[in-house]
C-alpha positions as CSV (number, residue, x, y, z in Angstrom):
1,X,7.7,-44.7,81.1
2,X,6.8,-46.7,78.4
3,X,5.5,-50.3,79.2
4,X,7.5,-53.0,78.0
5,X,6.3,-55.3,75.3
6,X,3.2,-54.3,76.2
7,X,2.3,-52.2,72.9
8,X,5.1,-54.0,70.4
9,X,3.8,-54.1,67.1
10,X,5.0,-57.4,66.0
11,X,4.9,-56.5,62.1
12,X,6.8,-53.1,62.8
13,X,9.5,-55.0,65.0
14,X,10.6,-57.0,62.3
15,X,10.5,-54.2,59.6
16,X,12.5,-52.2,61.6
17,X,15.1,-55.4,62.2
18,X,15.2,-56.1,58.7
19,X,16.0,-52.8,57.6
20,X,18.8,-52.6,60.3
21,X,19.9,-56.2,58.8
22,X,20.5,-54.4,55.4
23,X,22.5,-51.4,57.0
24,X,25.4,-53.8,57.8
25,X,27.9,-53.4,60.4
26,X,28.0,-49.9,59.9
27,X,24.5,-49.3,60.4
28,X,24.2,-46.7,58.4
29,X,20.9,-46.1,56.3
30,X,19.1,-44.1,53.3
31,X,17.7,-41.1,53.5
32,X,14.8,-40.7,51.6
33,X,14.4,-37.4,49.8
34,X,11.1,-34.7,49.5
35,X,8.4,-36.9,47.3
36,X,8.6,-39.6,49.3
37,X,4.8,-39.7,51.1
38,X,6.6,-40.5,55.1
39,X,7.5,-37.3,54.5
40,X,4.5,-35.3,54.6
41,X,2.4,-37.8,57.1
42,X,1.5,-37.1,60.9
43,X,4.1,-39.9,62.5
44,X,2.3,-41.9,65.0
45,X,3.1,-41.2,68.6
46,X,5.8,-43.7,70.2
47,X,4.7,-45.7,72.9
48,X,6.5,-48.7,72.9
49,X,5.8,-50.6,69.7
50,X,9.5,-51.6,69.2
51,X,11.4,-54.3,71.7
52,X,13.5,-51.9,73.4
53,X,16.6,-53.8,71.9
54,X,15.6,-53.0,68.7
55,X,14.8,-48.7,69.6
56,X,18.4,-48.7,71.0
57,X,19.7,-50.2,68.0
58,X,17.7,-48.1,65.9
59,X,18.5,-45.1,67.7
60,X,22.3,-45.8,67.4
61,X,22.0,-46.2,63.4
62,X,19.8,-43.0,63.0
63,X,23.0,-41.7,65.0
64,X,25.8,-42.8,62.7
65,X,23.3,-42.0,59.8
66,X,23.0,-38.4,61.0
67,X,26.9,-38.1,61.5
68,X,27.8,-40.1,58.2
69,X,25.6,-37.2,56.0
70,X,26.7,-35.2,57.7
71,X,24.0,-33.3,59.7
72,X,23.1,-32.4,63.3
73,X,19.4,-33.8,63.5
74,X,17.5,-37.0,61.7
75,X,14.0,-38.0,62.1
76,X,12.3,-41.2,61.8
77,X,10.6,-40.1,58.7
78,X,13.5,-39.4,56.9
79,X,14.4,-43.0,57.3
80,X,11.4,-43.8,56.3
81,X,10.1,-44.6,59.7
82,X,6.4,-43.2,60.3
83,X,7.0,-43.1,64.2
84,X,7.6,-39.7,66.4
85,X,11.0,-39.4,67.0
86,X,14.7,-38.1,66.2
87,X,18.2,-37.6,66.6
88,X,19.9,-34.7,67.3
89,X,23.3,-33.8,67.9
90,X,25.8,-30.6,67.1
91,X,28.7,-29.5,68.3
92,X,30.1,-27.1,66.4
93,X,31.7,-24.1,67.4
94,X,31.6,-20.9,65.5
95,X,33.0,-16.9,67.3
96,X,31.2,-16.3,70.3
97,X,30.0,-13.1,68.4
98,X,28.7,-15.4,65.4
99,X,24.5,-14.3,65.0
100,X,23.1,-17.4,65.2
101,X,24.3,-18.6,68.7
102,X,25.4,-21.9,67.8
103,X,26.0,-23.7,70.7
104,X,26.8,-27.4,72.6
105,X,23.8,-29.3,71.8
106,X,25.0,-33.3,73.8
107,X,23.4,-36.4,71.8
108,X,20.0,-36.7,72.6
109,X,17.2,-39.2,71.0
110,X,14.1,-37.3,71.6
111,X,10.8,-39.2,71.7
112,X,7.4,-37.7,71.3
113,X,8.9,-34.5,71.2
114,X,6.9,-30.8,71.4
115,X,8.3,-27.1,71.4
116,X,6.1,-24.0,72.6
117,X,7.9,-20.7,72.0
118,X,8.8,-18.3,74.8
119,X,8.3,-14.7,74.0
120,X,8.3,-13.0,70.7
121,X,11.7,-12.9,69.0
122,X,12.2,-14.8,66.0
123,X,15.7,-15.0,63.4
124,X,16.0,-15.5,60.0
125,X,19.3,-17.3,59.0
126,X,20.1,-20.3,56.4
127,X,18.7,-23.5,57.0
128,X,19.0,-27.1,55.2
129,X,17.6,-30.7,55.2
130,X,19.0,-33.6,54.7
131,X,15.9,-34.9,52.6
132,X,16.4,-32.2,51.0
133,X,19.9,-32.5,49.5
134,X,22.2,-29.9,48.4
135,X,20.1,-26.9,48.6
136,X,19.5,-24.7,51.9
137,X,17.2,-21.6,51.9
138,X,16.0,-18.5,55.0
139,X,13.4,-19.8,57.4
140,X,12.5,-17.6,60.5
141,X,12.0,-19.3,63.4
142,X,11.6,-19.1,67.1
143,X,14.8,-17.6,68.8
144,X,13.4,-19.4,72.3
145,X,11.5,-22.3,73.2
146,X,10.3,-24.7,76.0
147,X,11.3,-28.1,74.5
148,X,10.2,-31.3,75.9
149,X,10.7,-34.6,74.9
150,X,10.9,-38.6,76.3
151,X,14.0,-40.4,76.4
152,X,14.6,-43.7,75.0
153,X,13.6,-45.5,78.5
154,X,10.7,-43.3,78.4
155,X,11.6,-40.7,81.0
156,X,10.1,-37.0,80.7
157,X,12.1,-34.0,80.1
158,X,11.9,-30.0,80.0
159,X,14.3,-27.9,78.8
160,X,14.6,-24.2,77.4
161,X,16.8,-23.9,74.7
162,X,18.0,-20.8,72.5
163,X,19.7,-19.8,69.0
164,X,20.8,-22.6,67.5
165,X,19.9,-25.7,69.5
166,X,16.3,-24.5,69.3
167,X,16.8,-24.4,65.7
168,X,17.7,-27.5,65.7
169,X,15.0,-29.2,68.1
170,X,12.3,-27.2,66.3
171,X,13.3,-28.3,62.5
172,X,13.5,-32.1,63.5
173,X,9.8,-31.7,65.2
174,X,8.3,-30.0,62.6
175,X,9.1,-33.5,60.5
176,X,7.2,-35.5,62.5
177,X,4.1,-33.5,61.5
178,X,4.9,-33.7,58.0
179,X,6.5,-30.3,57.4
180,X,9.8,-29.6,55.9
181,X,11.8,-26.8,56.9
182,X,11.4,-25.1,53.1
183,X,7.6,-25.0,53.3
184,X,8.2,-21.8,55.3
185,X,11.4,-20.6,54.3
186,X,11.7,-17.5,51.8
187,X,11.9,-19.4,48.6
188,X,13.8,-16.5,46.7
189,X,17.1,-17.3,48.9
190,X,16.8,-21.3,47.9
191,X,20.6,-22.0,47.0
192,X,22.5,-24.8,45.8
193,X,25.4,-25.5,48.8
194,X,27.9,-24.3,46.5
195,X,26.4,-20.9,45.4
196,X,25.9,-20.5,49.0
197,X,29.2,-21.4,50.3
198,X,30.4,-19.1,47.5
199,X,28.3,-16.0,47.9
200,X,26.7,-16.3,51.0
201,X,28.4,-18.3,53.9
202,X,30.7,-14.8,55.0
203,X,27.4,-13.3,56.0
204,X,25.5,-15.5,58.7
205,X,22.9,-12.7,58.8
206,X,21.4,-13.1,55.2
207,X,21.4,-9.3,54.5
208,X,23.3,-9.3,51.1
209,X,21.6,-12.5,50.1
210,X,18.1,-10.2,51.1
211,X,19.3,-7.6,48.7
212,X,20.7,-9.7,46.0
213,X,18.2,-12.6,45.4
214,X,15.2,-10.3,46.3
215,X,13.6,-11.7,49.6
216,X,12.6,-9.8,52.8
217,X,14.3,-10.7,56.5
């Protein structure tokens, strides 16, 4: 559990409350977009430099920021925030035969968060950012993985997740090392939302995008 007051960083505290101050009532902040340097730094670990009023605050505007975009995950980085955590959230529901086994992923902020994968199997489907506008491209990734995570009173937590929630966790984690999702993805299937809502969205497995644009699954 993180030790309050203890380790507040009195200079971050008040960055952080300014920047909320400029959101408005709404809360709802920019998302900065690949070339900005937070993007590509190691965020520092979270213990406790914000008053715990101003994390729950924060938390609740990276919420509403996710949702407004829209998107299902946002990490501090993309806020501009150099500190090890996110938002995630999804709860969309595709066929129960739909390949990438979307599933109920509840509202969680997760804090200091780490995956390790369990067993082998990996998937290949279309993935996008939201500092990353407007594009999405193929990235393989782990089809199973032990997730865990703090909570925003500091509490540990464990959880195996699969298909699309591990997506998920795994893409807003890799941002807090400095990686964005299209440093591994198959560059040949980069498309524009459009050209992929027009050629590509009736095929969840990219097969026909494989064979058209010239990538390997």
């Amino acid at each position: 559990m993180f030790t309050r007051n203890a380790n507040v960083d009195a200079e971050l505290n008040r960055e952080v409350e300014r920047m909320l101050a400029q959101a408005g009532e709404d809360l709802i902040v920019p998302i900065v977009q690949l070339g900005e340097p937070v993007l590509r730094q190691e965020a520092v670990e979270y213990r406790g430099q914000l008053k715990r009023k101003t994390l729950l605050k924060l938390i609740e505007s990276m919420r509403r920021t996710m949702l407004d975009a829209p998107g299902v995950g946002l990490a501090a980085p993309q806020i501009g925030l150099g500190l090890a955590f996110a938002v995630i959230e999804d709860h969309q529901r595709d066929s129960e035969d739909d390949p990438r086994e979307i599933a109920e992923l509840p509202f969680r902020a997760i804090i200091n968060p780490h995956y390790e994968p369990i067993g082998d199997k990996k998937a290949s489907f279309y993935e996008g950012c939201l500092s990353f506008s407007g594009y999405q491209a193929v990235r393989e990734r782990w089809l199973d993985v032990q997730a865990s995570w703090e909570d925003e009173t500091g509490k540990r937590h464990e959880e195996r997740l699969h298909g699309w929630p591990a997506r998920i966790f795994q893409h807003e984690t890799d941002h807090l090392r400095g990686e964005v999702y299209i440093d591994q993805a198959q560059t040949r299937s980069l498309s524009s939302d459009d050209n992929l809502g027009e050629y590509w969205a009736y095929d969840p497995v990219p097969t026909q995008a494989a064979k058209e644009l010239g990538f390997e699954l």
